[in-house]
TORVEXPA-603286 format. One record per atom (N, C-alpha, C): atom name; z, x, y; residue in three letters. Coordinates in nm, 4 decimals. Layout:
BEGIN
<"CA", <Z, X, Y>, "ala">
...
This chain:
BEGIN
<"N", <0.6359, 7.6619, 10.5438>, "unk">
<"CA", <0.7053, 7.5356, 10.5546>, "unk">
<"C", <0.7447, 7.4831, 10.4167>, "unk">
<"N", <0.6595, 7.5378, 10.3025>, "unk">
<"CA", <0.6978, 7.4892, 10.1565>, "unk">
<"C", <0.8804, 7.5405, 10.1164>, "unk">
<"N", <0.8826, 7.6305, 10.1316>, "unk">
<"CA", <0.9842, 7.6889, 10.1255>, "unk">
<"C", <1.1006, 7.6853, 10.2357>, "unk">
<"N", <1.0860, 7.5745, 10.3006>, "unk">
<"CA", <1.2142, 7.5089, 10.3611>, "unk">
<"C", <1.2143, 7.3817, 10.3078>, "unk">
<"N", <1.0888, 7.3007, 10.2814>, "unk">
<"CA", <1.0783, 7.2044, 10.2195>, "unk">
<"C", <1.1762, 7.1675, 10.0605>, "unk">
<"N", <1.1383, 7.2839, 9.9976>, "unk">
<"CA", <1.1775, 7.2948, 9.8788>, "unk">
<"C", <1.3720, 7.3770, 9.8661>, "unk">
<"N", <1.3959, 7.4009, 9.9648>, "unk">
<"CA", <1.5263, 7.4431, 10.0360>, "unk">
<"C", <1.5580, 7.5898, 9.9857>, "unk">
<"N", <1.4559, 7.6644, 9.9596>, "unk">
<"CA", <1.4859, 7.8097, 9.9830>, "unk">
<"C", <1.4657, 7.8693, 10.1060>, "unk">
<"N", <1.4931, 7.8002, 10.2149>, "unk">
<"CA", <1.4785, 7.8832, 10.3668>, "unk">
<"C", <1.5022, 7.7849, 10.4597>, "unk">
<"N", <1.6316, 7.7685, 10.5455>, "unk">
<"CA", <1.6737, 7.6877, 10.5722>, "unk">
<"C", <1.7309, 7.7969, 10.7150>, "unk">
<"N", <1.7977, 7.6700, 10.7768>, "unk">
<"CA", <1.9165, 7.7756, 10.8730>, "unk">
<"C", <2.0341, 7.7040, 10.8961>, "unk">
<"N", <2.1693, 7.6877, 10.9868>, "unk">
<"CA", <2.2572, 7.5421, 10.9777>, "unk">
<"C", <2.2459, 7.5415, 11.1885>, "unk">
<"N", <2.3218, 7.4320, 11.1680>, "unk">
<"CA", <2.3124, 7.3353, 11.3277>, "unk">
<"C", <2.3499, 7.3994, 11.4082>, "unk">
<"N", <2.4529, 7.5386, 11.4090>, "unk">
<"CA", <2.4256, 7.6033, 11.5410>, "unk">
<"C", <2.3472, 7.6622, 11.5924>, "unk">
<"N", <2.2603, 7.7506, 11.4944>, "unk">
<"CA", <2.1245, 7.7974, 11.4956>, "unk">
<"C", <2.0134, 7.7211, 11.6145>, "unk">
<"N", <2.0522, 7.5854, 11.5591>, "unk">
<"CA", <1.9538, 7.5003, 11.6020>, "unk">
<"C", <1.9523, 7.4699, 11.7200>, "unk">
<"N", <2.0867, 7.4250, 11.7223>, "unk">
<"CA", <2.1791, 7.4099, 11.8684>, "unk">
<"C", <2.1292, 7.4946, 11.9823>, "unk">
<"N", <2.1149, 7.6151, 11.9619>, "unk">
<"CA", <2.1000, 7.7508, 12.0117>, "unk">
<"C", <1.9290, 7.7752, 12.0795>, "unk">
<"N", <1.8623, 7.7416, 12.0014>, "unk">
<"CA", <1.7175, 7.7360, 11.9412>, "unk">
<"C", <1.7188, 7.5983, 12.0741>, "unk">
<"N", <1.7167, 7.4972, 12.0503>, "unk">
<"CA", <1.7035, 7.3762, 12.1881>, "unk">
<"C", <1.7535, 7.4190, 12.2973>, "unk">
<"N", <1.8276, 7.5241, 12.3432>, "unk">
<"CA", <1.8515, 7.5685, 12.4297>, "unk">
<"C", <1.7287, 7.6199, 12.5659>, "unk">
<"N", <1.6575, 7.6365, 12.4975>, "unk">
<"CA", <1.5226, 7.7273, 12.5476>, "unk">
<"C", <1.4096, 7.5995, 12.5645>, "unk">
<"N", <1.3039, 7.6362, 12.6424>, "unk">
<"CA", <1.2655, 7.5103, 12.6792>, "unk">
<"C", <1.1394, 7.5612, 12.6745>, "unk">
<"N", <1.0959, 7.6167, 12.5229>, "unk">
<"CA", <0.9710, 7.7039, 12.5180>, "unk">
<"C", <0.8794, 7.6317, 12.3393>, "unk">
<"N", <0.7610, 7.7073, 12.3002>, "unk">
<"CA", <0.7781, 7.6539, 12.1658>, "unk">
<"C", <0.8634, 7.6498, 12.0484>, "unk">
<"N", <0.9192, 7.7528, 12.0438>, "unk">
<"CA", <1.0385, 7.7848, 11.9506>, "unk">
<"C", <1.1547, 7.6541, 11.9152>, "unk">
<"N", <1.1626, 7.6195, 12.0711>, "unk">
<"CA", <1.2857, 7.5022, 12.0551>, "unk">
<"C", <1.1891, 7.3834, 12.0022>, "unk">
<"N", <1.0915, 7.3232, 12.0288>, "unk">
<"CA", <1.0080, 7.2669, 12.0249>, "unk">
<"C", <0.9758, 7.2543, 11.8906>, "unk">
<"N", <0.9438, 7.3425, 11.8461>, "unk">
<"CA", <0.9247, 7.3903, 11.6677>, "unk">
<"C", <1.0589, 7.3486, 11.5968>, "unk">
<"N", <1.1579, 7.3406, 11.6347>, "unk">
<"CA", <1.3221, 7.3756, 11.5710>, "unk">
<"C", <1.3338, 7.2176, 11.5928>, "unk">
<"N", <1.3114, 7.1143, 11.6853>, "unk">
<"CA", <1.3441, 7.0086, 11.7190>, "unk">
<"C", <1.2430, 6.8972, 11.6436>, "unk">
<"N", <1.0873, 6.9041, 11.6221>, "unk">
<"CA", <0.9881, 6.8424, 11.6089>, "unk">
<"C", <0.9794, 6.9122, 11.4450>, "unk">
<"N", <0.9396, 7.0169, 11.4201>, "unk">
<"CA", <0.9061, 7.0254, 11.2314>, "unk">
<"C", <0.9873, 7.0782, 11.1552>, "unk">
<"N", <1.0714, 7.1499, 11.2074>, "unk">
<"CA", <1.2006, 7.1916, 11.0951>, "unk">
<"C", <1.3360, 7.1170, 11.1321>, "unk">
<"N", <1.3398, 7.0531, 11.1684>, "unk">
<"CA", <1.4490, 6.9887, 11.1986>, "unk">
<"C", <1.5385, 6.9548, 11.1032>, "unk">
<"N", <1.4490, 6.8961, 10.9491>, "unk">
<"CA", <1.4941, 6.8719, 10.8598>, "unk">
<"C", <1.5947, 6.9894, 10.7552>, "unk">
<"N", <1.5451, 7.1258, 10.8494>, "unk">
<"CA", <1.5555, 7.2604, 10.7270>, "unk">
<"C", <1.6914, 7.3127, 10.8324>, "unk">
<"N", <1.8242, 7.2219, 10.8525>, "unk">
<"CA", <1.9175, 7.2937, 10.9119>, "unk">
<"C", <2.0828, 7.1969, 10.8649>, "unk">
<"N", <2.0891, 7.3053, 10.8335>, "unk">
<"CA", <2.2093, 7.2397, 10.7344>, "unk">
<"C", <2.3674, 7.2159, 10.8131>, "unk">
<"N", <2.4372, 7.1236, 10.8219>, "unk">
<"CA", <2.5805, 7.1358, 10.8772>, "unk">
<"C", <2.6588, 7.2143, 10.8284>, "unk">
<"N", <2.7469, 7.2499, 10.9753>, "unk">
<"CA", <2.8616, 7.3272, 10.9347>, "unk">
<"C", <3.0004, 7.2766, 10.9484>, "unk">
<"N", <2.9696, 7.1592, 10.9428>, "unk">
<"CA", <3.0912, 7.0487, 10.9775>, "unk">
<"C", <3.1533, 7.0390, 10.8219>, "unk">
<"N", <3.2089, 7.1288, 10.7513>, "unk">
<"CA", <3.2864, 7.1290, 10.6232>, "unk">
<"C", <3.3703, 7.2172, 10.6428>, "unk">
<"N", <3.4988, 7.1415, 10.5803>, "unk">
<"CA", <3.6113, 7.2449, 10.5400>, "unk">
<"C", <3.6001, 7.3668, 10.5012>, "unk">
<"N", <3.5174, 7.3932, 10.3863>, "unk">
<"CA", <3.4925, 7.5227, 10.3001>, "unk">
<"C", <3.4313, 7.6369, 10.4453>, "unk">
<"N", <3.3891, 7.5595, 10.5185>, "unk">
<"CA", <3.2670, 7.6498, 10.6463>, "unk">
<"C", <3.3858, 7.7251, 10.7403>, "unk">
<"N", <3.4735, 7.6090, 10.7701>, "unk">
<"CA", <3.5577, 7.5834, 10.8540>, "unk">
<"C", <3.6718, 7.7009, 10.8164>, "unk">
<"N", <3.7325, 7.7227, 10.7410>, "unk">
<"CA", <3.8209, 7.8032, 10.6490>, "unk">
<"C", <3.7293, 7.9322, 10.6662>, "unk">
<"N", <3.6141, 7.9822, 10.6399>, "unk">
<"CA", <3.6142, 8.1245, 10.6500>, "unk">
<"C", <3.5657, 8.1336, 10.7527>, "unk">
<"N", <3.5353, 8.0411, 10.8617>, "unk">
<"CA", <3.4823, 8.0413, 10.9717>, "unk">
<"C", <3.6130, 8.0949, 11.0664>, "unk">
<"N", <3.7643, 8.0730, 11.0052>, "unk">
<"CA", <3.8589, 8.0847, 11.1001>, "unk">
<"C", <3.8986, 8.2679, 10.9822>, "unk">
<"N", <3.8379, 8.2873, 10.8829>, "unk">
<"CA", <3.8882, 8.3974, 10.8377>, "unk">
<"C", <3.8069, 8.5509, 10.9108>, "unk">
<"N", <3.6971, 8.4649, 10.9378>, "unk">
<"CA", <3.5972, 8.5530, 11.0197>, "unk">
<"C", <3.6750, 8.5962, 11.1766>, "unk">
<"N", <3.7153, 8.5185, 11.1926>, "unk">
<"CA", <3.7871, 8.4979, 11.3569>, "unk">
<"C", <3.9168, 8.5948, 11.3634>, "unk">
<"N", <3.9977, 8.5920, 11.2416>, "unk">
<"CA", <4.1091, 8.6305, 11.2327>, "unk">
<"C", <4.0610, 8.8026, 11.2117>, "unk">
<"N", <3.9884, 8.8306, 11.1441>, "unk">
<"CA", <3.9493, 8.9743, 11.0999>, "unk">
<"C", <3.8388, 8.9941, 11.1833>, "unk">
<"N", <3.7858, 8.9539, 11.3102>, "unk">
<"CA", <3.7627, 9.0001, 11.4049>, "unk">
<"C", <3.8292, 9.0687, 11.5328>, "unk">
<"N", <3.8998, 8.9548, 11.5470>, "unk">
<"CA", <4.0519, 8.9434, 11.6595>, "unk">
<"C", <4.1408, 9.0684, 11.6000>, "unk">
<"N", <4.1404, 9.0935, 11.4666>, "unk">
<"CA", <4.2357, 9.2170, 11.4134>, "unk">
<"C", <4.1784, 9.3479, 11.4182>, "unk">
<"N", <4.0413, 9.3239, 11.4481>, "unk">
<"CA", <3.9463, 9.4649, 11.4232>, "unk">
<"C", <3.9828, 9.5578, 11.5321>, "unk">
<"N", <4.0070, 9.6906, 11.5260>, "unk">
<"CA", <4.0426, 9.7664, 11.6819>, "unk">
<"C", <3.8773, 9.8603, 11.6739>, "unk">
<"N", <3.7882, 9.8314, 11.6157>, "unk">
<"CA", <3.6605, 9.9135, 11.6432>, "unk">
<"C", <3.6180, 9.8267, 11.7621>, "unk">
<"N", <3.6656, 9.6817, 11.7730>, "unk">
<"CA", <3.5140, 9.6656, 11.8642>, "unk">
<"C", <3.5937, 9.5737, 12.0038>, "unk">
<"N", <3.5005, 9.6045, 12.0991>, "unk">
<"CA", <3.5757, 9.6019, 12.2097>, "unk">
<"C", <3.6225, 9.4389, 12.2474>, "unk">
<"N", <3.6810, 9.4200, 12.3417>, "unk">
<"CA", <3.7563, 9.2715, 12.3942>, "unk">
<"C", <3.6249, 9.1864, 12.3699>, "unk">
<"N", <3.5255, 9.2179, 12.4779>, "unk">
<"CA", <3.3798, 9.1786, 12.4693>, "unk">
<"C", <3.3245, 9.1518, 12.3766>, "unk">
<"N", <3.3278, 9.2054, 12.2667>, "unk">
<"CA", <3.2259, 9.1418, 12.1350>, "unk">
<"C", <3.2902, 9.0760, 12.0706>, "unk">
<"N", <3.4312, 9.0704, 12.0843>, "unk">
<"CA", <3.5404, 8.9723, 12.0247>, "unk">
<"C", <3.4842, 8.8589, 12.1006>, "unk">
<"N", <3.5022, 8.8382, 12.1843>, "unk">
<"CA", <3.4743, 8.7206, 12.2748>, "unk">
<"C", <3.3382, 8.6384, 12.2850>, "unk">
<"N", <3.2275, 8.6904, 12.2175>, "unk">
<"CA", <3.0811, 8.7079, 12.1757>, "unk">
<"C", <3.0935, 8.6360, 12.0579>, "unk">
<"N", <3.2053, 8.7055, 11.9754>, "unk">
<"CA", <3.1743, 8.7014, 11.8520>, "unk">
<"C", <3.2137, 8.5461, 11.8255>, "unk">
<"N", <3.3307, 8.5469, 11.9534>, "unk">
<"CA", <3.3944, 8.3787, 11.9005>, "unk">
<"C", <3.3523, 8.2737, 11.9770>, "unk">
<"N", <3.2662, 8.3094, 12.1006>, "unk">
<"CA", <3.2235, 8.1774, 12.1791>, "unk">
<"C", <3.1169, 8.0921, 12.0691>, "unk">
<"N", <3.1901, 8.0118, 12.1052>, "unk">
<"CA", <3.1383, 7.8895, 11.9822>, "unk">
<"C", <2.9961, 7.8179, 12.0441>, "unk">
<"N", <2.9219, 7.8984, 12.1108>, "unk">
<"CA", <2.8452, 7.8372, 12.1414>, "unk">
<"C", <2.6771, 7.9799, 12.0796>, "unk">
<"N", <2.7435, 8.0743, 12.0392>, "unk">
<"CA", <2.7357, 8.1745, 11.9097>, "unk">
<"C", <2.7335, 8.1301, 11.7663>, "unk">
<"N", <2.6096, 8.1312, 11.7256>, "unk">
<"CA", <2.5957, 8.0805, 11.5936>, "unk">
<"C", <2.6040, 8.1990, 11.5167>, "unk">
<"N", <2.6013, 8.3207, 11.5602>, "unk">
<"CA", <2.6419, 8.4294, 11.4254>, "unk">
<"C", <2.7984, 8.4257, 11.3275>, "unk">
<"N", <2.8557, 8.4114, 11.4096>, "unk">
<"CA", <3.0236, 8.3434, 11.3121>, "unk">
<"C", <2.9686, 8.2416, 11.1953>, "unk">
<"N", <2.9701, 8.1222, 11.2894>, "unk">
<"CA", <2.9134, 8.0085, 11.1942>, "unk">
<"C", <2.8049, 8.0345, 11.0778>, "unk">
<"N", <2.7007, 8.1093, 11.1022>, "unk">
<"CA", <2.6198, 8.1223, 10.9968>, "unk">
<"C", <2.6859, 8.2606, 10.8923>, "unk">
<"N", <2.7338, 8.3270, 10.9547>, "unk">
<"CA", <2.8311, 8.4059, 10.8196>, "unk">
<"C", <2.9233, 8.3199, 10.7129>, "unk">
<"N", <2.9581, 8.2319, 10.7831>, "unk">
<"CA", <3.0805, 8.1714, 10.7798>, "unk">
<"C", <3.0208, 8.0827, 10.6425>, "unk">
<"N", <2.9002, 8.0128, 10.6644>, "unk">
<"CA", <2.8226, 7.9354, 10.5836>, "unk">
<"C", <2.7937, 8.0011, 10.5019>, "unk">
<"N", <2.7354, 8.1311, 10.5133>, "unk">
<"CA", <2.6708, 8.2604, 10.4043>, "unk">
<"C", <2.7986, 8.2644, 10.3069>, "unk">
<"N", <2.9330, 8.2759, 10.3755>, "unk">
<"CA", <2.9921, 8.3397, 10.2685>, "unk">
<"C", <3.0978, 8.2098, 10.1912>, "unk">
<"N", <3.0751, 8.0631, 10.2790>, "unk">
<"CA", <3.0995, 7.9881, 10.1313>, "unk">
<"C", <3.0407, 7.9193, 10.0278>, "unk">
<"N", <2.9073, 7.9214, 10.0606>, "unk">
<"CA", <2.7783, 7.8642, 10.0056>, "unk">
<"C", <2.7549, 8.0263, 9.9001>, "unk">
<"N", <2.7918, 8.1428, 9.9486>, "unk">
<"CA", <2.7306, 8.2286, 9.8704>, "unk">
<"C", <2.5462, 8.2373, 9.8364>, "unk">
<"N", <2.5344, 8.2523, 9.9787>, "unk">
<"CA", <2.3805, 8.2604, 10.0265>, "unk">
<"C", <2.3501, 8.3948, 10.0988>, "unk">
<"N", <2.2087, 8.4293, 10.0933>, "unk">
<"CA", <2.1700, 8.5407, 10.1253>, "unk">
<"C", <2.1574, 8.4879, 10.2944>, "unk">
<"N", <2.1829, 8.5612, 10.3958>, "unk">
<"CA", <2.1459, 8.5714, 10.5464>, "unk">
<"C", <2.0239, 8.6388, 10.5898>, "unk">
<"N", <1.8990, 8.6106, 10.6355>, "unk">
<"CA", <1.7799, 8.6525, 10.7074>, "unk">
<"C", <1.8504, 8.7175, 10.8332>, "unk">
<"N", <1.8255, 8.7800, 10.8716>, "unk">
<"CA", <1.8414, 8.9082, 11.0508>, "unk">
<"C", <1.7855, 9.0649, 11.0318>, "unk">
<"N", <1.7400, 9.0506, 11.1447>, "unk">
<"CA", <1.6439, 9.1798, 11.1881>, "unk">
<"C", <1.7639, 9.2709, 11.2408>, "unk">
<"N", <1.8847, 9.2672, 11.2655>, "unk">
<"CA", <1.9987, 9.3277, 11.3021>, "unk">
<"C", <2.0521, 9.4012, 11.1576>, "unk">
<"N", <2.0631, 9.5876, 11.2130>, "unk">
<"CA", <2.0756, 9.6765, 11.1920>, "unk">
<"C", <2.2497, 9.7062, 11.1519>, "unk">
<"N", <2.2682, 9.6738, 10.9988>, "unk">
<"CA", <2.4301, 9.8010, 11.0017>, "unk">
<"C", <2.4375, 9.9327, 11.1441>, "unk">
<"N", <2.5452, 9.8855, 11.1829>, "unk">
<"CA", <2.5736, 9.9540, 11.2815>, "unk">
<"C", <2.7801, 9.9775, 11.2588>, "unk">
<"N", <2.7917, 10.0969, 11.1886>, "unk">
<"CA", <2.9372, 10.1355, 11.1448>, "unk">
<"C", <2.9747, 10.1517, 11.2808>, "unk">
<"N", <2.9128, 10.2362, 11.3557>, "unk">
<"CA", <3.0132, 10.3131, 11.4953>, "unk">
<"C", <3.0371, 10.1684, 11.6280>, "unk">
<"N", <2.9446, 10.0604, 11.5926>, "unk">
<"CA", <2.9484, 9.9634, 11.7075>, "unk">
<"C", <3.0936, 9.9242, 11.7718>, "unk">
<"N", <3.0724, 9.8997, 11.8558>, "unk">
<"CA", <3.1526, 9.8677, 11.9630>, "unk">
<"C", <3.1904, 9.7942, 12.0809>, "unk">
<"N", <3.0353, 9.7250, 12.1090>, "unk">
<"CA", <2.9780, 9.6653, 12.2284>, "unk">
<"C", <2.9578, 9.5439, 12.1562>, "unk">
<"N", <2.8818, 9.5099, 12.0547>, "unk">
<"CA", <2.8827, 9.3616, 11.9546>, "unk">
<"C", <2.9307, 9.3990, 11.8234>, "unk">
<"N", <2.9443, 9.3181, 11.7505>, "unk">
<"CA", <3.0119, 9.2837, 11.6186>, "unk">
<"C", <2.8817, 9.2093, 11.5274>, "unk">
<"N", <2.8100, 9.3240, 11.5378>, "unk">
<"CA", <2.6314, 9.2972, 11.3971>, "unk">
<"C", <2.6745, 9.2237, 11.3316>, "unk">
<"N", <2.5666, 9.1152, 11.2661>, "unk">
<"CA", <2.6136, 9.0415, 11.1576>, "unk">
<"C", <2.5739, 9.1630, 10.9995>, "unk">
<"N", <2.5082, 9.2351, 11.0144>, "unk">
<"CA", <2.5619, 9.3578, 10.8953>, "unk">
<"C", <2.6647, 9.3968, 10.9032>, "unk">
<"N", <2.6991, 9.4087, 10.9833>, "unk">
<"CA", <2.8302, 9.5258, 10.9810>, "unk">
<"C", <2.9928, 9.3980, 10.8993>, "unk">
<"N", <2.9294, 9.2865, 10.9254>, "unk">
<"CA", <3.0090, 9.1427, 10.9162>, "unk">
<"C", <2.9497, 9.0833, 10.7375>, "unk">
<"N", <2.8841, 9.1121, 10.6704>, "unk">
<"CA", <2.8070, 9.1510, 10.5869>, "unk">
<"C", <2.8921, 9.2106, 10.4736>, "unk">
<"N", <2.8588, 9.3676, 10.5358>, "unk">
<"CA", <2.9207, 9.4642, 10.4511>, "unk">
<"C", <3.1035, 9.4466, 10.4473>, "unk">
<"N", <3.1437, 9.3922, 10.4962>, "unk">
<"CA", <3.2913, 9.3864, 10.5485>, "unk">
<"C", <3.3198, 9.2605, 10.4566>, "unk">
<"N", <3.2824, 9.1353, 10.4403>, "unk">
<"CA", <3.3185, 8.9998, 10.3168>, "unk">
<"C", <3.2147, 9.0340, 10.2390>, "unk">
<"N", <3.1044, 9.1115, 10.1961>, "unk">
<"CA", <3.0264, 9.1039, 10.0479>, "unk">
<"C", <2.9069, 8.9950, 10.0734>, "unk">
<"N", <2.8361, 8.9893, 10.2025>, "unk">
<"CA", <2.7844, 8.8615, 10.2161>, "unk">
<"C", <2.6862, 8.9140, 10.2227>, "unk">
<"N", <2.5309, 8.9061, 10.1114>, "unk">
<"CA", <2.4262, 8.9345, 10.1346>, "unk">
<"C", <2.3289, 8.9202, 10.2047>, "unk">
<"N", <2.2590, 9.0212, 10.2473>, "unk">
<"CA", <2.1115, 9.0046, 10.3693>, "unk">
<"C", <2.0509, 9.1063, 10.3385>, "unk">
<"N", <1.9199, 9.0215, 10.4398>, "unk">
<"CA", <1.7723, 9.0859, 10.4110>, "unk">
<"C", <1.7055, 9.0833, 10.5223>, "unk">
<"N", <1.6083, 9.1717, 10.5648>, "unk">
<"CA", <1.5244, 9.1018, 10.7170>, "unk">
<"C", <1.4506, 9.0639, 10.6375>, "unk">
<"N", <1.3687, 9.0341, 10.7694>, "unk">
<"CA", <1.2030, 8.9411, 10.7141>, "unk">
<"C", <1.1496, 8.9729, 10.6266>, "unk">
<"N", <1.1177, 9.0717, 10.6466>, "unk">
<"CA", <0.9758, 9.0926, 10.5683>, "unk">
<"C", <1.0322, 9.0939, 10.3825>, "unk">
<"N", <1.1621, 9.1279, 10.3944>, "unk">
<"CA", <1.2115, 9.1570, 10.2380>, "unk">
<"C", <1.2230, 9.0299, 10.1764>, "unk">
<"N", <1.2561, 8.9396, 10.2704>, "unk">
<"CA", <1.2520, 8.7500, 10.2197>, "unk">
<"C", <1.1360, 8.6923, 10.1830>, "unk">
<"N", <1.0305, 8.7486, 10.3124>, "unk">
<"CA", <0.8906, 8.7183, 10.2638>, "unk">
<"C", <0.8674, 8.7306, 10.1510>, "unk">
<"N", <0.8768, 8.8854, 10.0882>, "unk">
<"CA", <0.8679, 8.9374, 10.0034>, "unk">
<"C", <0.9162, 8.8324, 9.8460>, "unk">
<"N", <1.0296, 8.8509, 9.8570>, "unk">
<"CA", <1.1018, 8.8151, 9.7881>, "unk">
<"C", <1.0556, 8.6453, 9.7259>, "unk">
<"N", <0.9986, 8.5744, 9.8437>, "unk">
<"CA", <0.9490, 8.3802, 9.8493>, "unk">
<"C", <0.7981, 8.4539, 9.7825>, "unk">
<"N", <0.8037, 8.5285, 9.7901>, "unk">
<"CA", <0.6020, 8.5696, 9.7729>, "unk">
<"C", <0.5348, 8.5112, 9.8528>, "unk">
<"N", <0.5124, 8.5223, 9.9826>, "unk">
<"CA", <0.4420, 8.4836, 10.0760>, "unk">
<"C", <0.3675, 8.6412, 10.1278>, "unk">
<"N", <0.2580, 8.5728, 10.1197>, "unk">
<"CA", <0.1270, 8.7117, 10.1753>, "unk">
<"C", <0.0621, 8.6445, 10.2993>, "unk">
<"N", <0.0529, 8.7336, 10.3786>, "unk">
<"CA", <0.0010, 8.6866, 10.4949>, "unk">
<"C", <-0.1301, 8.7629, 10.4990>, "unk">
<"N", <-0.2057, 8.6564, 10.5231>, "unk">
<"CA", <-0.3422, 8.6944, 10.5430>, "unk">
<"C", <-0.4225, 8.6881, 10.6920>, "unk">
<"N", <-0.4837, 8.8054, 10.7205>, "unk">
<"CA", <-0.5228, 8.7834, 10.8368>, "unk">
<"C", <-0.6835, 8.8051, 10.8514>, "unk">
């Protein structure tokens, strides 16, 4: 929690959006103690590569009608949080795998490697904050 506190680990409002959806602890957690650690995407700068993301999706012929349509229902926070990654020029947390041959979704690696937008999974962030987990 120090490290959302201190704003190296954060997420933005669709995330969150997404996260209250569910009616379990997770949303519960997202609504009650981090609430504070989720940043808007209600800016121009967001907004602008948020529609550049859209455009070079919609143009892509690798991936099918379906993950286009995935990719843009706005009720999908993976756009939006690229979108944030790549005008803030922030690293992205996901357990989702570069996947070149995909076809069925549109990975946020594969979305990544395609604008220059850096990521890491977990454990390499952990890593990285120096957090040791002790059990």
């Amino acid at each position: 929690m120090a490290h959302a506190k201190n704003g190296d680990l954060f997420s933005i409002d669709r995330v969150k959006k997404e996260l209250e959806k569910g009616r379990d602890e997770l949303a519960s957690w997202a609504k009650k103690d981090f609430s504070f650690a989720f940043a808007s995407t209600n800016n121009q700068e967001i907004i602008n590569q948020y529609s550049l993301l859209m455009n070079w999706a919609n143009l892509n012929k690798q991936y099918r009608p379906e993950a286009k349509t995935e990719f843009a229902d706005d009720e999908n926070a993976d756009a939006w949080l690229l979108a944030y990654a790549k005008a803030k020029n922030i690293t992205i947390v996901t357990e989702e795998q570069l996947s070149l041959g995909a076809k069925r979704k549109i990975p946020i690696p594969n979305v990544c490697k395609e604008f220059g937008i850096p990521y890491i999974n977990t454990f390499g962030v952990l890593r990285k904050l120096g957090v040791k987990l002790v059990v």
